[in-house]
C-alpha positions in Angstrom: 94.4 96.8 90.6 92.5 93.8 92.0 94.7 92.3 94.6 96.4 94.3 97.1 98.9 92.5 100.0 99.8 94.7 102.9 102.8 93.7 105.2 101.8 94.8 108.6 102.4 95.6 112.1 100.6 96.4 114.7 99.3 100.7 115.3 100.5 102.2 112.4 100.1 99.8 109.8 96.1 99.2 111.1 95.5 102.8 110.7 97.6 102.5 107.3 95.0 100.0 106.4 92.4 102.0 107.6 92.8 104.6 105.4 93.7 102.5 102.8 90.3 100.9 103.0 88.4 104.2 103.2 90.1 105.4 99.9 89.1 102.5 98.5 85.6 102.8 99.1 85.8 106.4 98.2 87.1 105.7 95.0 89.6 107.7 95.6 92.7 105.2 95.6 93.6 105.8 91.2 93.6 102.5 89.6 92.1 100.6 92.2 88.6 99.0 92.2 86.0 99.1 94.0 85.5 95.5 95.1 89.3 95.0 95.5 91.0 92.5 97.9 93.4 93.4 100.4 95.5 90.9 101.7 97.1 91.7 105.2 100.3 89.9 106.3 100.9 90.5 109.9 103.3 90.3 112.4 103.4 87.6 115.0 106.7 88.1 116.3 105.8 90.0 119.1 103.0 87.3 120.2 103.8 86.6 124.1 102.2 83.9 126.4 100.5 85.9 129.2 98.7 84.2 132.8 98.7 81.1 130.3 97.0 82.7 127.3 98.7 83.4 123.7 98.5 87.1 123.0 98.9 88.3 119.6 99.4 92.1 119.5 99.8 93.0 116.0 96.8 90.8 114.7 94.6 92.0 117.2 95.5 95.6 116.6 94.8 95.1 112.6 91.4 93.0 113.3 90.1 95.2 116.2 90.7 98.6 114.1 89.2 97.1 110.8 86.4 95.7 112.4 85.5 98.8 114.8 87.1 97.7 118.1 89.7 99.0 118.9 89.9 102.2 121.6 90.4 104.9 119.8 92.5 106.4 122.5 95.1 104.5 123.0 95.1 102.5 119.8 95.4 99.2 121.2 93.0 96.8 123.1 89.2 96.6 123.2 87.0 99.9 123.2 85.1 100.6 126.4 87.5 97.7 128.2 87.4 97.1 132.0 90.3 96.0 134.2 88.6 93.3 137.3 90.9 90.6 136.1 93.9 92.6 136.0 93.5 94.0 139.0 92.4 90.8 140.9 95.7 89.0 139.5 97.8 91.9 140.9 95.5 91.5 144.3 96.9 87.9 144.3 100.7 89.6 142.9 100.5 87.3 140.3 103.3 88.2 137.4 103.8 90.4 135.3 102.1 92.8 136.6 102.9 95.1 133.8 101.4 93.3 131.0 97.7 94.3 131.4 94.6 92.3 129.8 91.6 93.8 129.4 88.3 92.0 130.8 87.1 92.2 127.3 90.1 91.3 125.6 90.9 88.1 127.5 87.8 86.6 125.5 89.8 86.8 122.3 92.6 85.4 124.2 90.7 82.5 125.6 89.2 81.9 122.5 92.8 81.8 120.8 94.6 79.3 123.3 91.4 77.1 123.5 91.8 76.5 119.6 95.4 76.4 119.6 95.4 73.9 122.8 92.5 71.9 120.5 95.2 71.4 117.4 94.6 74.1 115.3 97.2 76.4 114.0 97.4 80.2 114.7 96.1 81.0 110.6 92.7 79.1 111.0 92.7 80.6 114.9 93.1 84.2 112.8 90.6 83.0 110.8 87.9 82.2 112.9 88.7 85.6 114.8 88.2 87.5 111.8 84.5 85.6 111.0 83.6 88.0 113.9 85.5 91.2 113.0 86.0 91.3 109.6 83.3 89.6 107.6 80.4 91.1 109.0 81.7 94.2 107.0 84.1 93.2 104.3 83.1 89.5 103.4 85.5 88.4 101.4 87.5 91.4 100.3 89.9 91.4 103.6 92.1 89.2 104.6 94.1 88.9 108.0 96.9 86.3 107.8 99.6 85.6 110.3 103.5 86.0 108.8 103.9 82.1 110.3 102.0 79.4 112.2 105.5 78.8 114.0 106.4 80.2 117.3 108.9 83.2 116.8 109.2 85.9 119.5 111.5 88.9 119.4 113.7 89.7 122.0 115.9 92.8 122.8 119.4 92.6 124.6 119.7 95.5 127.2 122.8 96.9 129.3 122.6 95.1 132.8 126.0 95.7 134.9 124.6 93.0 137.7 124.4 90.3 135.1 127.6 88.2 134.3 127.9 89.1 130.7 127.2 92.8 131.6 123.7 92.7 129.6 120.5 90.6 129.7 117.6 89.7 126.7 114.0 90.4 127.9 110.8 89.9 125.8 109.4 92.4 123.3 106.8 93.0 125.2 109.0 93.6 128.3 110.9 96.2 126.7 108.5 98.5 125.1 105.4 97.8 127.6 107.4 97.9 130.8 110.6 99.8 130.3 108.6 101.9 127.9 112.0 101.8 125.4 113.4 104.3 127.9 117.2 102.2 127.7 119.5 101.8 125.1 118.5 98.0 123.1 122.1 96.6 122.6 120.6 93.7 120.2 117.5 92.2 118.7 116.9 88.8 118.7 114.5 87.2 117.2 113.8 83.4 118.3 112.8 80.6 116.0 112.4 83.3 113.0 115.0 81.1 110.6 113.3 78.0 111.6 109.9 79.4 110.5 107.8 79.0 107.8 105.2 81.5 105.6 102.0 80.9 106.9 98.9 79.7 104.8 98.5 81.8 101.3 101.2 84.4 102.4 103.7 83.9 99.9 101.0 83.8 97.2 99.8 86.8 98.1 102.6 88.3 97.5 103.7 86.9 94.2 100.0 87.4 92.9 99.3 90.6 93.8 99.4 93.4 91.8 100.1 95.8 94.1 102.8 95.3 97.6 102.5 97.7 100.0 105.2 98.2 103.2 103.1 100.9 105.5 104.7 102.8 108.4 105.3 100.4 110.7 108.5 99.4 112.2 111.3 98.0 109.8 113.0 96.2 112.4 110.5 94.3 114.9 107.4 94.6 112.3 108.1 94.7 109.2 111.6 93.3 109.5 110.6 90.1 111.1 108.1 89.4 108.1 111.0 90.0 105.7 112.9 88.1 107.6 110.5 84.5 107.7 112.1 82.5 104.9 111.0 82.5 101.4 109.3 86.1 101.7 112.0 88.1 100.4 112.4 85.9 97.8 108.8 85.9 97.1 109.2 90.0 97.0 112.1 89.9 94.6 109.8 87.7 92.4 106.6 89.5 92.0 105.8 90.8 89.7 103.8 93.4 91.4 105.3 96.8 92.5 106.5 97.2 95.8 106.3 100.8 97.7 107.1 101.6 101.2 106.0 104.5 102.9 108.2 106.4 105.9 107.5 105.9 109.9 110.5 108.2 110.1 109.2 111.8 109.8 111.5 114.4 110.6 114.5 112.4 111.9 112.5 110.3 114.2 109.4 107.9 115.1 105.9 109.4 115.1 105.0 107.0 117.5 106.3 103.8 119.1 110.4 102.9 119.0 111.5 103.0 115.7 114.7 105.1 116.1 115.6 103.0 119.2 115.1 99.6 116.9 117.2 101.1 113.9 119.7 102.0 116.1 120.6 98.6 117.5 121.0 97.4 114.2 123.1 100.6 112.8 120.8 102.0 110.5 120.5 105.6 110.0 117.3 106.8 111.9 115.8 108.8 108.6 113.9 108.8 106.2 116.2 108.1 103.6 118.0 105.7 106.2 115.0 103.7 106.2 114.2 103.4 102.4 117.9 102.8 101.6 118.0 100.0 104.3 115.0 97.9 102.8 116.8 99.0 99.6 115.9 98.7 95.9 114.8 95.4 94.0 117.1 96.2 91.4 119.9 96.2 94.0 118.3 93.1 95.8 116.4 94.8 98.3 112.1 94.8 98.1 111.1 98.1 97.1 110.8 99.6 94.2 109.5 103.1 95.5 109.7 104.7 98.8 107.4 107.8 100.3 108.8 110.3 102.2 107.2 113.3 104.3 107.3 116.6 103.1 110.2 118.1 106.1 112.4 115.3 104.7 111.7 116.1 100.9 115.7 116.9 100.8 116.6 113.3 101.3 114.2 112.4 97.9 117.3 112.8 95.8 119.5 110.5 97.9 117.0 107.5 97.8 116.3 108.0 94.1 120.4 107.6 93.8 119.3 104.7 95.7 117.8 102.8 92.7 114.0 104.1 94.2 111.6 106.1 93.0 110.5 108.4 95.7 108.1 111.2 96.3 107.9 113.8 99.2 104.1 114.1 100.6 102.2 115.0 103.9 102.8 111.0 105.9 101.1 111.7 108.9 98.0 109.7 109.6 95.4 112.2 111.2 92.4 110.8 109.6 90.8 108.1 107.0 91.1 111.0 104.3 94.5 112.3 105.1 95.6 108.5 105.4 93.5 107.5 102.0 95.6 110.1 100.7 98.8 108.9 101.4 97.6 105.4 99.7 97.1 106.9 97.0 100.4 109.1 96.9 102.0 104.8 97.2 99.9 103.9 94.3 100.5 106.2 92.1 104.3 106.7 93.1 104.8 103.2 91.3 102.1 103.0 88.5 104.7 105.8 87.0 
């Protein structure tokens, strides 16, 4: 395997990659070489306009953990970061308080608006990022492209008895950073995603790759808002690479992040099976045609192979590169069968 396209989101699908890129190195990733290229399709839908600067979570995440950035700790945001902006804005109780950016951070962020204000769309913004991040390290071999150069943001509909309709819609970003998922979402809804289009060389590499990988990130407000950017399903349905999908459900719930809270706004069962099944089989018109699960849930591989998916039960949880690399290669080989 040459060409290898990742659909991302933000934590757990960088330390997919990660790991993916370590095996890979390693040589211990079967059937893959050595100089391959991974291709990784991000999320932008939970991209938010903060003190006047475009914030893009999930590509930052993915090109600050590839390229050595990231804080290790709390797996977002710059390593070593300081907080004098963030606290002089609060000084001058300037909103939202709750969305912190880090003194190092905002440089990206600056960077970002000033080419976006100066014409250029997000995928050569992403790009230029990356010359910093990425290249030094992996040249051409990695590639970081945003699911759209449109404007889609995802919002979720929570229970509010003071508000006329009984509920009100905050931003992504307002849910999980400031409620911390802590209430019941009602609905997600994601603005301007029908409207969009694939950004730059996303649908091609997916229909030339020869390998598709879905990591464990979140099938509703990661990698459900990439599936759901027209043209990308379709391009899924017509590769003819395999597609495989690995489990963020270990166990009947999340490892990290909101995942069962997501799922259950849309009614899907929060399992692992639930999961595969709901991305479903490409012989049945879903995307995948295999589907990892942990080892606690291996009594649910039956169910998703009734499913029309080949599925395997191994260790999912990322703890490091090797355990990770591991589970990459558990994907590949799941689907070379």
């Amino acid at each position: 395997m040459q060409n290898i396209t990742v659909l991302s989101g933000g934590m757990g699908g960088a330390r997919f990659l990660q790991g993916l890129l370590h095996g890979i190195a390693a040589g211990s990733v079967p059937g893959v070489a050595a100089d391959a290229t991974v291709t990784v399709v991000a999320n932008t839908a939970d991209d938010i306009w903060v003190h006047g600067l475009k914030v893009c979570p999930d590509l930052d995440t993915v090109m600050y953990t590839l390229g050595d950035g990231i804080d290790p700790e709390r797996g977002w945001g710059r390593r070593e970061e300081t907080w004098s902006t963030k606290d002089e804005l609060a000084a001058y109780g300037v909103e939202p308080t709750w969305f912190g950016l880090g003194d190092r951070d905002i440089a990206t962020h600056l960077v970002r608006t000033q080419m976006l204000d100066a014409g250029y769309p997000l995928s050569a913004v992403t790009d230029a990022l990356c010359q910093r991040w990425l290249t030094p390290t992996f040249g051409d071999r990695l590639r970081l492209l945003p699911m759209s150069d449109d404007r889609v943001e995802t919002h979720v509909a929570i229970a509010d008895p003071e508000a006329p309709s009984g509920r009100r819609v905050v931003h992504f970003q307002e849910y999980w950073v400031r409620l911390r998922a802590s209430v019941p979402a009602e609905m997600v809804v994601v603005v301007g995603l029908e409207d969009s289009s694939p950004g730059p060389g996303v649908i091609d590499a997916i229909t030339d790759a020869d390998l598709v990988v879905l990591p464990p990130s979140n099938p509703v407000v990661s990698v459900g808002t990439i599936l759901g950017v027209p043209r990308v399903r379709e391009a899924l349905a017509a590769t003819s690479a395999p597609v495989v999908g690995l489990s963020p459900i270990v166990g009947g719930t999340h490892v990290r992040g909101m995942a069962e809270q997501m799922l259950t706004s849309i009614g899907v069962e929060v399992s692992a099976a639930g999961v595969g099944l709901h991305y479903g089989a490409r012989a049945n018109g879903g995307v995948l045609d295999g589907w990892l699960v942990d080892q606690v849930d291996a009594d649910q591989v039956e169910r998703v192979e009734a499913g029309g998916l080949a599925c395997r039960a191994v260790p999912l949880m990322m703890t490091d590169p090797d355990a990770t690399a591991a589970m990459a290669a558990a994907a590949v080989e799941l689907v070379a069968r």
